[in-house]
N, C-alpha and C positions, 0 to 999 in steps of 0.2 A: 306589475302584472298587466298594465293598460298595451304595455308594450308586446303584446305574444299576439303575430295574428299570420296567418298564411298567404304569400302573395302567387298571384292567379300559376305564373311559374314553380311556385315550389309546392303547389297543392298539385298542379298537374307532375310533376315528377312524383309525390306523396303515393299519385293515386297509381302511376306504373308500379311505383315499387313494390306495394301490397299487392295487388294484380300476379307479379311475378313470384312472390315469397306465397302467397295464398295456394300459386297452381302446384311448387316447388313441395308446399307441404300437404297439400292433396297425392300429390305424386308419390311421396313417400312413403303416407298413409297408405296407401291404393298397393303398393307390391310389396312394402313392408322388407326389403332386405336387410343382411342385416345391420344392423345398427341404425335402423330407420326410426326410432324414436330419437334419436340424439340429431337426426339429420331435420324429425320433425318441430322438434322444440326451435333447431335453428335458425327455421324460416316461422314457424307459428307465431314467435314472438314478436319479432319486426314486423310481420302483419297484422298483429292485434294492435301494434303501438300504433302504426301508422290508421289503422279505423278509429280509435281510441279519438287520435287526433285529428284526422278529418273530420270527426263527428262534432266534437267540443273547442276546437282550436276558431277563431271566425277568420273568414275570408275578407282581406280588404282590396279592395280593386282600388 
């Protein structure tokens, strides 16, 4: 477990991707078409995973 830590590269990719999945299920949420909760789960979860672990994963430079 000593071995799990984010390097400055794949935190900055971490942080686009929640960024994008974040706006994608705002988006969804916001017009609501249909089938917009299955299109919001899709992106809601990959952005909770990646806050989850920006927040608890440590950054090694």
């Amino acid at each position: 477990m000593n071995d799990l830590y984010l390097t400055p590269l794949t935190g900055s990719i971490l942080v686009f991707l929640v960024v994008v999945c974040g706006h994608r299920f705002r988006k969804a949420w916001k017009e609501q078409y249909p089938g917009w909760q299955k299109r919001a789960w899709m992106y809601g979860v990959p952005a909770l995973v990646g806050l989850l672990m920006l927040g608890f994963v440590p950054l090694e430079f």
